[in-house]
Chimera marker file (.cmm) of the C-alpha trace (Angstrom):
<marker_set name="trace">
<marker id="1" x="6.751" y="-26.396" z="-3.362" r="1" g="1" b="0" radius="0.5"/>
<marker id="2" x="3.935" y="-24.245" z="-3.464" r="1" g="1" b="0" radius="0.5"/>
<marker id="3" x="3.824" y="-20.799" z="-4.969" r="1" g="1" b="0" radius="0.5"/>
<marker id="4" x="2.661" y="-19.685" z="-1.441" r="1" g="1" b="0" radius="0.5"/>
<marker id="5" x="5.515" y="-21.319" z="0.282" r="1" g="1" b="0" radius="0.5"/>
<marker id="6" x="8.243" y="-19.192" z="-2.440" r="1" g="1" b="0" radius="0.5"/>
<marker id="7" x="7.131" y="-15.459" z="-1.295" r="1" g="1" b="0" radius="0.5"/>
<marker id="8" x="9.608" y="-14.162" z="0.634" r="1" g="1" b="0" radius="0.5"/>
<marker id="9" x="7.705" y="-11.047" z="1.691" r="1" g="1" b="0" radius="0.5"/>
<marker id="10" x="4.443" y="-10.793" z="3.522" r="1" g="1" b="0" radius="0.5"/>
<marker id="11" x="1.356" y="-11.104" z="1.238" r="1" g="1" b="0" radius="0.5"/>
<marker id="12" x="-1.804" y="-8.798" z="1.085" r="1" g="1" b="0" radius="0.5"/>
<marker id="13" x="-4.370" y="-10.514" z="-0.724" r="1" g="1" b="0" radius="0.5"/>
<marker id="14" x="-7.513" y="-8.893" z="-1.964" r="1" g="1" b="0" radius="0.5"/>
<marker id="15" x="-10.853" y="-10.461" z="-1.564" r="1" g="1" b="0" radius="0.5"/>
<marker id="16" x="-11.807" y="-9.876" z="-5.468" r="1" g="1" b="0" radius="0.5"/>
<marker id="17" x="-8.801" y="-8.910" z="-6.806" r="1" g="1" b="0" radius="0.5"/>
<marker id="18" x="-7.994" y="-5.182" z="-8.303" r="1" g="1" b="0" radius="0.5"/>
<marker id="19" x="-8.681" y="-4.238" z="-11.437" r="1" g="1" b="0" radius="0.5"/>
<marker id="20" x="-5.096" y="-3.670" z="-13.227" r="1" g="1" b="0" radius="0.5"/>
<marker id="21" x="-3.732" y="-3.802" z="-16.796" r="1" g="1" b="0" radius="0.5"/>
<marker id="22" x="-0.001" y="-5.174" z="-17.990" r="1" g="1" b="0" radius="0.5"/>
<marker id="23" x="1.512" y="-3.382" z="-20.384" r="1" g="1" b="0" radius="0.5"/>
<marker id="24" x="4.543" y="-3.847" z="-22.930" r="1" g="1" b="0" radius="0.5"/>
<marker id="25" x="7.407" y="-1.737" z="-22.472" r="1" g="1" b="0" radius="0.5"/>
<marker id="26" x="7.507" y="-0.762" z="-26.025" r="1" g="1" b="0" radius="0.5"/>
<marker id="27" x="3.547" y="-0.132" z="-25.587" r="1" g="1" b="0" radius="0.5"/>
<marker id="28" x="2.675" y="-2.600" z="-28.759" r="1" g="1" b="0" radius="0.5"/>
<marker id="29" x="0.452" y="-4.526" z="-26.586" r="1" g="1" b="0" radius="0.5"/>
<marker id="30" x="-2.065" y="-4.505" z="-23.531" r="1" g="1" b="0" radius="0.5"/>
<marker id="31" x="-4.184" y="-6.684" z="-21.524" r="1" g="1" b="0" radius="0.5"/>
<marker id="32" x="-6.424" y="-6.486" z="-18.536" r="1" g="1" b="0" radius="0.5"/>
<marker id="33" x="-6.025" y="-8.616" z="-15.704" r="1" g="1" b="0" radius="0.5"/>
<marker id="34" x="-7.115" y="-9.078" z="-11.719" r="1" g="1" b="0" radius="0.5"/>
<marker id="35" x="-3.964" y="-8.156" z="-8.972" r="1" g="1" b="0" radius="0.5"/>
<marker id="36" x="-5.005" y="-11.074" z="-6.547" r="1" g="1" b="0" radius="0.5"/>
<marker id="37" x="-2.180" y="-10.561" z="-3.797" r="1" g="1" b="0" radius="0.5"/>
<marker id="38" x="0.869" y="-8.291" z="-3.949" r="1" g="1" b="0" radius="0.5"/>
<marker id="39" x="3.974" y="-7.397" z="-1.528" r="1" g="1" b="0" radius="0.5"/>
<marker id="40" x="6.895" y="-4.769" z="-1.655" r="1" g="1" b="0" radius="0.5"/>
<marker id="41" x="8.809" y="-7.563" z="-4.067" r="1" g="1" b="0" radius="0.5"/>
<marker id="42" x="5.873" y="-8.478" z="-6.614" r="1" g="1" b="0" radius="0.5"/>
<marker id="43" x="1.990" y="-9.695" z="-7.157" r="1" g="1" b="0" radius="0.5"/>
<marker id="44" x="0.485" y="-12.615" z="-8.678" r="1" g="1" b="0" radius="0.5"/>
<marker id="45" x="-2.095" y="-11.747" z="-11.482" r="1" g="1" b="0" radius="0.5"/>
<marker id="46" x="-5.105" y="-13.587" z="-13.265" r="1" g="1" b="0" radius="0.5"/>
<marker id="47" x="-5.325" y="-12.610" z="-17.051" r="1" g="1" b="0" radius="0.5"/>
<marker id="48" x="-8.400" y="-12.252" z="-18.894" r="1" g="1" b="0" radius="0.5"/>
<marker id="49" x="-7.538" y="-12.718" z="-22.213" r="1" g="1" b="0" radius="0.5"/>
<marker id="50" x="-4.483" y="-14.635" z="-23.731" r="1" g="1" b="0" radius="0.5"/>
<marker id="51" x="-0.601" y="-14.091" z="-23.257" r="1" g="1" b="0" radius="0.5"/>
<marker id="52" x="0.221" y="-16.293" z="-26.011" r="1" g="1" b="0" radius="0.5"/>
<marker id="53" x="2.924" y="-14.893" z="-28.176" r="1" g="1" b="0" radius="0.5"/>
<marker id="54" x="3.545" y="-11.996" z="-26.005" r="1" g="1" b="0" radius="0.5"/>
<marker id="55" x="6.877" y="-11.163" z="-24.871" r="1" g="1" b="0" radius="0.5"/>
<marker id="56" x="6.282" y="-10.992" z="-21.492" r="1" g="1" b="0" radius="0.5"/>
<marker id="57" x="10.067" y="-10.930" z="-20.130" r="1" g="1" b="0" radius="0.5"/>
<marker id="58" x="9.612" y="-7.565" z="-19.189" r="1" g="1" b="0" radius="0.5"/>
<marker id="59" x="6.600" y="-5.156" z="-18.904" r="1" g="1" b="0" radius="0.5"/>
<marker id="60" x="4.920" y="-2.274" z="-16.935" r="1" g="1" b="0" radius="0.5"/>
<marker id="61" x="2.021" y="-3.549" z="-14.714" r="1" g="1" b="0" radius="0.5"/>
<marker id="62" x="-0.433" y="-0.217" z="-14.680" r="1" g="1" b="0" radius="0.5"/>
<marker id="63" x="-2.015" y="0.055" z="-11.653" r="1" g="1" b="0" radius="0.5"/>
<marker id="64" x="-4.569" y="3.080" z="-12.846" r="1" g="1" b="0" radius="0.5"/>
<marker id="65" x="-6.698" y="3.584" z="-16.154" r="1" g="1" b="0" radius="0.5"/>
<marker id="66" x="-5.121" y="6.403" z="-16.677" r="1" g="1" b="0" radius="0.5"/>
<marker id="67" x="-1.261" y="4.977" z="-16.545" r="1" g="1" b="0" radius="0.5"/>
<marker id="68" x="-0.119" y="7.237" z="-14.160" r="1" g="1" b="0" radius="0.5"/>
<marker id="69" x="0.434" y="4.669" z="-11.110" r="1" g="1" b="0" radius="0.5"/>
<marker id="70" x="3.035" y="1.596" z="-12.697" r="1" g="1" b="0" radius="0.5"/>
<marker id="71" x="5.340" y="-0.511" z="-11.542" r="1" g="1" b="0" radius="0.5"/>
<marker id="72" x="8.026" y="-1.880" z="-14.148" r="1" g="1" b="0" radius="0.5"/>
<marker id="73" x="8.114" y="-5.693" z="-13.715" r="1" g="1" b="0" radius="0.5"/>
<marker id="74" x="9.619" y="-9.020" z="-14.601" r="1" g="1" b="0" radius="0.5"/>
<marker id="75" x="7.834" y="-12.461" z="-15.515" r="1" g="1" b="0" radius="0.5"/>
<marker id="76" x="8.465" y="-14.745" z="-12.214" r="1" g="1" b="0" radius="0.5"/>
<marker id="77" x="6.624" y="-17.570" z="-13.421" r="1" g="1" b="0" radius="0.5"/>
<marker id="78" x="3.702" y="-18.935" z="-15.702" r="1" g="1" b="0" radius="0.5"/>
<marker id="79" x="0.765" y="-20.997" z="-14.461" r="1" g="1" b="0" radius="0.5"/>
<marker id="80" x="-2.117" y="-21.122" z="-16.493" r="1" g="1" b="0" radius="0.5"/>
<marker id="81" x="-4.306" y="-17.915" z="-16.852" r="1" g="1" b="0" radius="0.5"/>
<marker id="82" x="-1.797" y="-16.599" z="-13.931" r="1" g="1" b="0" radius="0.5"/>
<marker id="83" x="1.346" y="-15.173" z="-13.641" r="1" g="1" b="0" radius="0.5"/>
<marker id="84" x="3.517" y="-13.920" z="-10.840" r="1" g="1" b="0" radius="0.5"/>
<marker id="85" x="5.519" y="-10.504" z="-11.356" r="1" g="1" b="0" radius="0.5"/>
<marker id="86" x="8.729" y="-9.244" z="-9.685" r="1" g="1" b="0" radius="0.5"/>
<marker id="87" x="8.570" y="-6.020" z="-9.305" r="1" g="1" b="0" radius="0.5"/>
<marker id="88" x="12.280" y="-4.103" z="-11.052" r="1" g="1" b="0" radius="0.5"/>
<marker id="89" x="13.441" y="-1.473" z="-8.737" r="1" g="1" b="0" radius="0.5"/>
<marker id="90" x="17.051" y="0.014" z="-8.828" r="1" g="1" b="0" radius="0.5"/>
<marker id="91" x="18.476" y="-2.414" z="-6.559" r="1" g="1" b="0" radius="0.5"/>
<marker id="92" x="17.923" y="-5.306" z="-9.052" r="1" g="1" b="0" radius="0.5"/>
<marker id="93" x="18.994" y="-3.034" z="-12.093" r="1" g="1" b="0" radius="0.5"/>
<marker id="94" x="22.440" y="-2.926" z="-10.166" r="1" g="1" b="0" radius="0.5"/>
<marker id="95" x="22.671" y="-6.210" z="-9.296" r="1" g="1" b="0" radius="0.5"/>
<marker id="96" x="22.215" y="-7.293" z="-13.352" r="1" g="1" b="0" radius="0.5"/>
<marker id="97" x="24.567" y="-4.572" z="-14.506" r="1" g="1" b="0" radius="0.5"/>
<marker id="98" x="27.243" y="-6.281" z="-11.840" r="1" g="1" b="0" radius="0.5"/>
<marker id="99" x="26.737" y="-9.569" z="-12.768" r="1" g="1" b="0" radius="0.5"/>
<marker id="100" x="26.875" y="-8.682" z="-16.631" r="1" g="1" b="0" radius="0.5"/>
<marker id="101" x="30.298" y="-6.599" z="-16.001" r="1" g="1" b="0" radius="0.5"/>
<marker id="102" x="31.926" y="-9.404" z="-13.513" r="1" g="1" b="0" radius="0.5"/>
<marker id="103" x="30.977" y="-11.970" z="-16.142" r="1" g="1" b="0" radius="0.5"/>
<marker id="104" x="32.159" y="-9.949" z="-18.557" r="1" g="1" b="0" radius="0.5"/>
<marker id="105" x="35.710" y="-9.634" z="-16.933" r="1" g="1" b="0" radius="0.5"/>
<marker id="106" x="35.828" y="-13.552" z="-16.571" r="1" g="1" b="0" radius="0.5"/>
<marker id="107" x="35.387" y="-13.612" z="-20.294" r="1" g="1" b="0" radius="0.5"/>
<marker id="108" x="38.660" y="-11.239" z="-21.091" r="1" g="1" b="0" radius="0.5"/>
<link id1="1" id2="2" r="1" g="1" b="0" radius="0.2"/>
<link id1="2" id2="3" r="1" g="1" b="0" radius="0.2"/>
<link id1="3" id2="4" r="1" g="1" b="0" radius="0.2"/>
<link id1="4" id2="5" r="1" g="1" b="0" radius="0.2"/>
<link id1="5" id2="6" r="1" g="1" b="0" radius="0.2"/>
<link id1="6" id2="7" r="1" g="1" b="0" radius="0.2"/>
<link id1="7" id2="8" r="1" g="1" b="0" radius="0.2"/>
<link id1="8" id2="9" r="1" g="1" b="0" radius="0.2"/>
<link id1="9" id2="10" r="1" g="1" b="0" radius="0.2"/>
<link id1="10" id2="11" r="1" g="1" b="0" radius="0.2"/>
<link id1="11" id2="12" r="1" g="1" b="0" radius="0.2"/>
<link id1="12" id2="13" r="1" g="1" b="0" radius="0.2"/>
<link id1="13" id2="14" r="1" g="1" b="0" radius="0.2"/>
<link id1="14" id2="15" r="1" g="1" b="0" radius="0.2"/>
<link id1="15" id2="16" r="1" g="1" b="0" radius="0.2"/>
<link id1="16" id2="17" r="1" g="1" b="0" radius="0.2"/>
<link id1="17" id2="18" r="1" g="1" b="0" radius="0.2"/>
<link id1="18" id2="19" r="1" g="1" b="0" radius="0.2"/>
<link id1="19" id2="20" r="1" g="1" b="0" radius="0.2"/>
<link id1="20" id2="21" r="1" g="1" b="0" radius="0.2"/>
<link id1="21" id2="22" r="1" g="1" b="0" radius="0.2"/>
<link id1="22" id2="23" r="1" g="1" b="0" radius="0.2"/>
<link id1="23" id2="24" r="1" g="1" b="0" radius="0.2"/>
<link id1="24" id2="25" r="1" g="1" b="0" radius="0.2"/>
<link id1="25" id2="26" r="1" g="1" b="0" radius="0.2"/>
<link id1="26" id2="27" r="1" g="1" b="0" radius="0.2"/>
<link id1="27" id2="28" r="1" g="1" b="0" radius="0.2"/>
<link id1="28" id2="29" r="1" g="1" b="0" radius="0.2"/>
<link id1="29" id2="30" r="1" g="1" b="0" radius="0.2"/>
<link id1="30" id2="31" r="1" g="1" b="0" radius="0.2"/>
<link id1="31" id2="32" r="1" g="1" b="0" radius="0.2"/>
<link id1="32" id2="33" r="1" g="1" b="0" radius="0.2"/>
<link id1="33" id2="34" r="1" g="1" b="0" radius="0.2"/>
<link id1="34" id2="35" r="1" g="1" b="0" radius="0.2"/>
<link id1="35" id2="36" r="1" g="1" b="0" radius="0.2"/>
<link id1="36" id2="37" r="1" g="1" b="0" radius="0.2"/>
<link id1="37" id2="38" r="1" g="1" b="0" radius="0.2"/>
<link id1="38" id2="39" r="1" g="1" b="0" radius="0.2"/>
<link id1="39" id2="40" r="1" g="1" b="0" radius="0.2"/>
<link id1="40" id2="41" r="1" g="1" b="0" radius="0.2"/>
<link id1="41" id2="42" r="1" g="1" b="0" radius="0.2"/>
<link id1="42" id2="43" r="1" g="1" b="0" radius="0.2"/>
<link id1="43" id2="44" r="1" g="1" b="0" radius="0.2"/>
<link id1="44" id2="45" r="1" g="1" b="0" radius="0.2"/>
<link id1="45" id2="46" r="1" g="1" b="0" radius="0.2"/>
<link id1="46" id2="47" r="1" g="1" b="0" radius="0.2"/>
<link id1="47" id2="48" r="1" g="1" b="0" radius="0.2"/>
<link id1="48" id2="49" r="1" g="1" b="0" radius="0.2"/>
<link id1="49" id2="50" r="1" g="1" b="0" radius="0.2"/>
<link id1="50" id2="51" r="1" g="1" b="0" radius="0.2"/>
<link id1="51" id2="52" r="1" g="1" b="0" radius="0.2"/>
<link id1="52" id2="53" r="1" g="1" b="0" radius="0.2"/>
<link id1="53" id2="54" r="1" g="1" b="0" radius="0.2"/>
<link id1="54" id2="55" r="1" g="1" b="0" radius="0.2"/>
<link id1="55" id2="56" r="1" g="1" b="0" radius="0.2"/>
<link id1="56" id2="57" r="1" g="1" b="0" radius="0.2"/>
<link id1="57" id2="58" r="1" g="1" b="0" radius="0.2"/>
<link id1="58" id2="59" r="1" g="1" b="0" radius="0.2"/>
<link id1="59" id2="60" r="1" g="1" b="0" radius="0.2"/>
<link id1="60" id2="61" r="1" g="1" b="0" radius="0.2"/>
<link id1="61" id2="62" r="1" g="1" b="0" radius="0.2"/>
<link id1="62" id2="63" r="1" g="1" b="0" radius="0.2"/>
<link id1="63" id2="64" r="1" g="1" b="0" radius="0.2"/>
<link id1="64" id2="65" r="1" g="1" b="0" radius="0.2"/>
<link id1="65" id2="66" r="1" g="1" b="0" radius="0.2"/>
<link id1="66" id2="67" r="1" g="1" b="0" radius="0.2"/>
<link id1="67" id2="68" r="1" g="1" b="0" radius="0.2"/>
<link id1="68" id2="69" r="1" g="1" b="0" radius="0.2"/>
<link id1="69" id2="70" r="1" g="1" b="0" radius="0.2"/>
<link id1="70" id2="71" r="1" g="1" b="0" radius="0.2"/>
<link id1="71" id2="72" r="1" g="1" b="0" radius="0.2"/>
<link id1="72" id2="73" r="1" g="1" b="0" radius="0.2"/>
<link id1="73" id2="74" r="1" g="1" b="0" radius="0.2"/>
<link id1="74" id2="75" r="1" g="1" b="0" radius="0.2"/>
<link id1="75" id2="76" r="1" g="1" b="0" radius="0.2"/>
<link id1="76" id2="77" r="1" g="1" b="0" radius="0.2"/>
<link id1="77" id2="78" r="1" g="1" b="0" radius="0.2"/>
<link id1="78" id2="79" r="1" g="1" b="0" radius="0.2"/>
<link id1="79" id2="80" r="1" g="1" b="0" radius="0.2"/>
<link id1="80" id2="81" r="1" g="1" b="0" radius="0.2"/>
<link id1="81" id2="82" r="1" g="1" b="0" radius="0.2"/>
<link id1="82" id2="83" r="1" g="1" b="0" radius="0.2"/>
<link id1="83" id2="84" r="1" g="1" b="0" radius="0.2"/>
<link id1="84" id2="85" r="1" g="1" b="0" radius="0.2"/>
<link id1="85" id2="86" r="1" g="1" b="0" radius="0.2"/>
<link id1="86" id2="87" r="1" g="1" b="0" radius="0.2"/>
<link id1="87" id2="88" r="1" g="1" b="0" radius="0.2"/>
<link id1="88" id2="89" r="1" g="1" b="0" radius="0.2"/>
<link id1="89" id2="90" r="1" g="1" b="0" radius="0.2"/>
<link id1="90" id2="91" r="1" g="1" b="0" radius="0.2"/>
<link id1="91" id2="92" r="1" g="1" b="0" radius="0.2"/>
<link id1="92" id2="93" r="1" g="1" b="0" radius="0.2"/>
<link id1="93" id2="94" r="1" g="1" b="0" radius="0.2"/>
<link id1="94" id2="95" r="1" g="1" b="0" radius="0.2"/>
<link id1="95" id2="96" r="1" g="1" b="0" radius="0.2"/>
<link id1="96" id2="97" r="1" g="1" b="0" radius="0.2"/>
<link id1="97" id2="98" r="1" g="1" b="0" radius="0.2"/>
<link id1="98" id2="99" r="1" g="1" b="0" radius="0.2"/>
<link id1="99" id2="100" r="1" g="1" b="0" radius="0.2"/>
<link id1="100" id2="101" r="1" g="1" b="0" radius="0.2"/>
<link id1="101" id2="102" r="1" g="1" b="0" radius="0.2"/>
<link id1="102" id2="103" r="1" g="1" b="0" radius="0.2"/>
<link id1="103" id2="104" r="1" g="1" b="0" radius="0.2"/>
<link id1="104" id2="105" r="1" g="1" b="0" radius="0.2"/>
<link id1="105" id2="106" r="1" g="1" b="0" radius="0.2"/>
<link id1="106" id2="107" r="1" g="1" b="0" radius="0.2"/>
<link id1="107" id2="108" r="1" g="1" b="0" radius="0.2"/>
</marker_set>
C-alpha cells in the first residue's frame, strides 16, 4: 500500500514544498525541513539534515521563523529523508487518556 493510498483526508500538495522547521517539545533540538503536502489530519515532510538519534515520538512542527504558527505532532511513519506527521489535536489527547484509563481498569 502506498503512502498515497493511507491519507484519509484530502491532500494539498505544494509545487516546491514550504519552508518549515520541526522542533522538540523540550526545545533541545531543531531541524529544517520542506512541508510537501498537508491536510486537516497531518503533512508529509522532507528533512534536510539528519534525524538520527532524535526522539522524534513527539514534536512541534513550526510553521513560521518566528515560532508563532505550530502545530504539535506525532511521528506517523519513517521513509528515508521523509517523514509523515499526525497532527495532535484535543480529540486524540482524549482518545489516549481513555484508552490509558479503560486499560487501566482491566488491569485492577
Amino acid at each position: 500500500m502506498t503512502t498515497s493510498e493511507r491519507r484519509k483526508g484530502v491532500r494539498v500538495v505544494f509545487e516546491k514544498g514550504i519552508e518549515v522547521s520541526i522542533m522538540a517539545i523540550d526545545g533541545t533540538w531543531r531541524r529544517d525541513c520542506i512541508m510537501q503536502d498537508v491536510s486537516e489530519t497531518g503533512a508529509r515532510l522532507s528533512i534536510r539534515d539528519s534525524i538520527e538519534g532524535l526522539k522524534l515520538k513527539e514534536f512541534f512542527l513550526l510553521l513560521s521563523s518566528t515560532g508563532l504558527t505550530y502545530r504539535r505532532c506525532e511521528l506517523a511513519w519513517v521513509n528515508g529523508e521523509e517523514i509523515g506527521a499526525k497532527f495532535v489535536t484535543a480529540q486524540t489527547e482524549k482518545k489516549k487518556r481513555t484508552g490509558r484509563s479503560h486499560n487501566n481498569n482491566l488491569e485492577a
